[in-house]
C-alpha positions in Angstrom: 0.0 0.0 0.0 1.3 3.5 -0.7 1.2 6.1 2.5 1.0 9.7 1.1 1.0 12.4 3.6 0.2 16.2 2.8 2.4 18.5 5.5 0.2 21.7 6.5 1.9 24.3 9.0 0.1 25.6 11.8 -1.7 28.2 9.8 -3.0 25.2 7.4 -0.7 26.4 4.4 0.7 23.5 2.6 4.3 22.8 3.2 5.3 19.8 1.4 4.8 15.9 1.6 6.0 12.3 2.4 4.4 9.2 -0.1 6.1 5.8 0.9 5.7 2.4 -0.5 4.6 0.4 -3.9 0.5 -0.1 -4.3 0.6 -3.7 -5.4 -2.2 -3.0 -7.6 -0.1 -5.2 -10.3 3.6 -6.5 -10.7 6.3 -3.8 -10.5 6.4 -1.9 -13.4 3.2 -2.5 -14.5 1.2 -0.5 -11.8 -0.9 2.1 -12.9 -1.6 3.9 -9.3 2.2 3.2 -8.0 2.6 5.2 -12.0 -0.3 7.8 -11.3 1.0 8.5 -7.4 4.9 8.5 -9.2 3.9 11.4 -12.2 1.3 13.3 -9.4 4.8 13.8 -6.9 7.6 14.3 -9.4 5.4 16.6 -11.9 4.2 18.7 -7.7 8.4 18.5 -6.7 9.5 20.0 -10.2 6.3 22.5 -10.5 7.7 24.1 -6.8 10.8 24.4 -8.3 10.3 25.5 -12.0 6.9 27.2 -11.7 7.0 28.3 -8.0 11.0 29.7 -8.3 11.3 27.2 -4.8 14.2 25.2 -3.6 12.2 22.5 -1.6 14.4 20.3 0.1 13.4 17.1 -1.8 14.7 13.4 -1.2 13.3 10.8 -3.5 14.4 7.0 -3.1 12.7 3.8 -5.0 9.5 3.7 -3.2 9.3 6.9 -1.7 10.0 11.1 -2.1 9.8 13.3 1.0 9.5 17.3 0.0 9.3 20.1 2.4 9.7 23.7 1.4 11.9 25.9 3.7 10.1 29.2 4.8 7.5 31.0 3.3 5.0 28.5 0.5 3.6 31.3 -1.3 -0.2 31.4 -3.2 1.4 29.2 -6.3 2.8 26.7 -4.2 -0.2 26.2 -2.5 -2.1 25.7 -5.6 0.5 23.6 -6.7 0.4 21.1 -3.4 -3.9 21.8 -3.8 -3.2 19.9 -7.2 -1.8 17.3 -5.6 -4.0 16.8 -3.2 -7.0 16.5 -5.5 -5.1 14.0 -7.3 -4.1 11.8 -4.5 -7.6 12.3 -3.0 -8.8 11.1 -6.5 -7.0 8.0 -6.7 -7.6 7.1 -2.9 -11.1 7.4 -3.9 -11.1 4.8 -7.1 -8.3 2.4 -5.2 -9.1 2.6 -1.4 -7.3 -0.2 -1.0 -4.0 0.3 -2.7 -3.2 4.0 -1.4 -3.9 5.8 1.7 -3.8 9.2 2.0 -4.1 11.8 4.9 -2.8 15.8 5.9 -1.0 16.1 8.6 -0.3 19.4 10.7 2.7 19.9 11.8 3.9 20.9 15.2 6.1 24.4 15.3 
C-alpha cells in the first residue's frame, strides 16, 4: 500500500509531503496507481521548483520522495500542493485499498 501524507503548517498552508511504498495493484512496473501517485509527486516536486521559483528540500528513493519547502509556501505553491492533493484524494477514492492518503499538521 502506498502512504502519502500532505504537511500543512500551523496556519494550514501546505508545506510539502511524504508518499512511501509500492501499491501492489499489479507487478512492478506494470502499476498504474504506484505510476499515477509516481507522475502526481515528481510533476508537484518539479512544478515548486520550476513554476513556483522554490528550492524544496526534496529526497526521492525507489519507493518513496519526502518534499518540504523551507520558509514561506507562497499562493502558487499552495495551488500547486492543492493539485496534488485532488489528485491523490482522486485516486484514494477509485483504489481505497492500494493508497492511503491523509494531511497532517505539523507541530512548530
Amino acid at each position: 500500500m502506498i502512504r502519502a501524507e500532505l504537511l500543512k503548517d500551523g496556519r494550514g498552508g501546505y508545506v510539502g509531503f511524504n508518499v512511501e511504498g509500492h501499491a501492489g495493484w499489479a507487478d512492478e512496473g506494470s502499476d498504474i496507481v504506484c505510476a499515477a501517485v509516481s507522475i502526481l509527486t515528481c510533476a508537484c516536486a518539479n512544478a515548486l521548483e520550476s513554476v513556483c521559483g522554490l528550492r524544496p528540500e526534496t529526497r526521492a528513493r525507489k519507493g518513496s520522495m519526502h518534499v518540504r519547502i523551507p520558509g514561506e509556501a507562497g499562493h502558487d505553491a499552495q495551488v500547486v500542493l492543492g493539485v496534488l492533493r485532488q489528485g491523490l484524494g482522486d485516486l484514494q477514492e477509485q483504489y481505497p485499498d492500494f493508497i492511503a492518503f491523509d494531511e497532517i499538521k505539523l507541530e512548530e
